[in-house]
N, C-alpha and C positions, 0 to 999 in steps of 0.2 A: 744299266749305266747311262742310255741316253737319255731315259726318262727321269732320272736322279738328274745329270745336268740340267736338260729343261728348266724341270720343277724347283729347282736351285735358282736358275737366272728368272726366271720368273719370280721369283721370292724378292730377290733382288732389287729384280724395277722398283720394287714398292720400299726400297728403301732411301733415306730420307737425301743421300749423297746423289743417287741415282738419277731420283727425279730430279734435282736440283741442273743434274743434266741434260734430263731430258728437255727440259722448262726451254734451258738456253738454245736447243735443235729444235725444238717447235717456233721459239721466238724467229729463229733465222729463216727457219725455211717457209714462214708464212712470209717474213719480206721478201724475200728471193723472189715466192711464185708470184708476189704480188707487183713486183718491179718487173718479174719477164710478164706479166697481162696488161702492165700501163704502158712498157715498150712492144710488145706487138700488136697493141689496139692501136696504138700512136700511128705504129707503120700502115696498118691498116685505112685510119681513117686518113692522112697525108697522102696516100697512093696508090690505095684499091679502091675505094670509096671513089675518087676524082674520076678515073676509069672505068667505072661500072655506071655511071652518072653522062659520060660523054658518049654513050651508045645511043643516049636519048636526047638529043639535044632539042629536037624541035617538038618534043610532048614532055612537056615539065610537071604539068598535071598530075601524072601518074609517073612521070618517071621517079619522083621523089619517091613516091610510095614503093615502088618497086625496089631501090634505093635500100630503104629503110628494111624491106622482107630481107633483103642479100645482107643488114647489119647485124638483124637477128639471129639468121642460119651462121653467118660469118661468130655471133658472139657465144652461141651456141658449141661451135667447133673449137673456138677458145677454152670454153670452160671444159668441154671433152680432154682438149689436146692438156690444161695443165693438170687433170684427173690424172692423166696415163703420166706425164711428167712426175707424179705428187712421191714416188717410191724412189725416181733415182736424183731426185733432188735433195729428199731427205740422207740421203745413202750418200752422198756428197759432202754434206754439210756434218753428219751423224761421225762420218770417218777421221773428223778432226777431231771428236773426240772422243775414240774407240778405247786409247791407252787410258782415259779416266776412268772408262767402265772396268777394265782390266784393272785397276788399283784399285777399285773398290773392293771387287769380287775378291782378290787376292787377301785385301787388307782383312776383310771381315768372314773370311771363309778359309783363309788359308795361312792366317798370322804367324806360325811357327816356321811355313818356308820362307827359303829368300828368294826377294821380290821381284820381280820379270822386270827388264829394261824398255823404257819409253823409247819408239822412236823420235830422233829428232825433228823438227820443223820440216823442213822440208821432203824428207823421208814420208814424213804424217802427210805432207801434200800429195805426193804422187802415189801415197797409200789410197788415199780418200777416191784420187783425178780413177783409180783403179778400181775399184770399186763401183764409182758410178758404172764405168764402161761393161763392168761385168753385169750389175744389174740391166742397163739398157743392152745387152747382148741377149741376153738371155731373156729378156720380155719380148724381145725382139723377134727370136728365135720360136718361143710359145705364140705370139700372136700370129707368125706367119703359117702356124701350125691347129689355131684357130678354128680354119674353114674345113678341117677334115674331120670328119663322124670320127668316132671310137677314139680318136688321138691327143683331142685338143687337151683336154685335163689331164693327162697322163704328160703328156708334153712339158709342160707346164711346169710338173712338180718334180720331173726327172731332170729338165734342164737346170731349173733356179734351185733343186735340192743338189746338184752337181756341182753346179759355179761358186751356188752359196758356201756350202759345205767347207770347200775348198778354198776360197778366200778367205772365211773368216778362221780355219781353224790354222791355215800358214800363218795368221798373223797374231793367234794366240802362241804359236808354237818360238813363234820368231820373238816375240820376248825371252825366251829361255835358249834358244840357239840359234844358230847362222842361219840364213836360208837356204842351205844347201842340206842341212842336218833339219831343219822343218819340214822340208820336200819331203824328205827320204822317212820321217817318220811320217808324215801325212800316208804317204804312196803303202806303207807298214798298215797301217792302220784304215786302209779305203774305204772298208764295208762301213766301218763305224761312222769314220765323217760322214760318207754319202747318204746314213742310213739320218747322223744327227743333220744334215742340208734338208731332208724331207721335212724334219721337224718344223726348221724356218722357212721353208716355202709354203708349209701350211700355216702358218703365223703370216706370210706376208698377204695371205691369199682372202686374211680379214680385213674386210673395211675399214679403216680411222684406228685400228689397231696396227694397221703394217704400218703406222709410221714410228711404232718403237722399234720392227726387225729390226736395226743397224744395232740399237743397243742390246736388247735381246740375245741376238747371234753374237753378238760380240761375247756377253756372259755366258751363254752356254758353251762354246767353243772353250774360252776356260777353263769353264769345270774338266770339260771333256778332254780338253789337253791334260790336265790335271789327273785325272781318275787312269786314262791309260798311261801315264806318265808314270805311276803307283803300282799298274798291273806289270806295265815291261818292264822287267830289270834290266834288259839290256840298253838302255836312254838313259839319258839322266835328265831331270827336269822337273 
């Protein structure tokens, strides 16, 4: 069942709606990172730079040059810091349009049910503002968990396969019910999400490819609501 969904939402990407989607969440999220690197250089050079420069005021010689070593390390740590930023900024921006991924997959995989409801605008914001917090919770949680032998990878996949899991398939579930009846089936069906959350934390775990997980997870969690939705008779959905 989970590898039928995967292999479903993966089909998917590749189709023509999809990407059409995806196009517009790459468009954003390369201005986003590129507007938070021209506003943190900014602050940088306006009043680090000034500072790291008044340590040496009577050897200008080399204090320049020294100067310049601390822009390099300094721009070095930029490009680091928006690398580790690059997942929940997509995850942000990805989450405004999760309900499109969701009507795709429905429209063209599931044309004889009726059709999941859109969250509204602002529902879809504090969906999205959620999501990032989950992803940076949970990178968070794996990196702090990093420096321990035996832990670090396992960490990793158990956290963001737990968080993932569990965000994206409430919010497939929440198209077809309240959230109070998407909890309670999620909570029904634990093994399965936790087991499809490993799936997308090994999809996020790829280079230049994790910046589809939001959509990704989004159509899998679909199917997956969909397919145990078919097994339990006792839901409707």
């Amino acid at each position: 069942m989970i590898l039928d969904a995967a292999r479903l939402s993966f089909s998917n990407l590749l189709a023509p709606e999809t990407r059409a989607i995806f196009w517009k969440v790459l468009g954003l999220t390369v201005l986003a990172l590129a507007a938070l690197w021209l506003a943190v250089r900014g602050v940088f050079i306006a009043f680090a730079l000034p500072w790291i420069e008044s340590f040496f005021p009577g050897v200008p010689d080399w204090a320049g040059w020294l100067a310049f070593v601390f822009a390099v390390f300094a721009g070095l740590g930029l490009a680091v810091a928006l690398a580790l930023l690059l997942s929940p900024v997509t995850a942000l921006i990805a989450g405004l349009f999760l309900d499109d991924v969701a009507e795709v997959v429905e429209r063209r995989d599931y044309a004889a049910d009726p059709p999941g409801n859109a969250m509204p605008l602002g529902p879809a914001i504090a969906s999205s503002i959620k999501f990032l917090g989950v992803v940076i919770l949970g990178n968070l949680v794996a990196l702090a968990l990093l420096f321990v032998p035996g832990v670090n990878l396992i960490a990793f996949f158990i956290v963001n396969g737990y968080l993932l899991g569990r965000e994206f398939f409430e919010f497939a579930a929440m198209r077809f019910r309240s959230p109070a009846e998407a909890r309670l089936f999620r909570a029904k069906h634990w093994q399965t999400v936790f087991l499809g959350g490993l799936v997308i934390a090994a999809f996020l775990a790829v280079p230049i490819v994790n910046l589809l997980t939001p959509l990704f997870a989004a159509g899998m969690m679909v199917h997956l609501h969909k397919l145990l939705s078919r097994q339990d008779r006792g839901f409707r959905g």
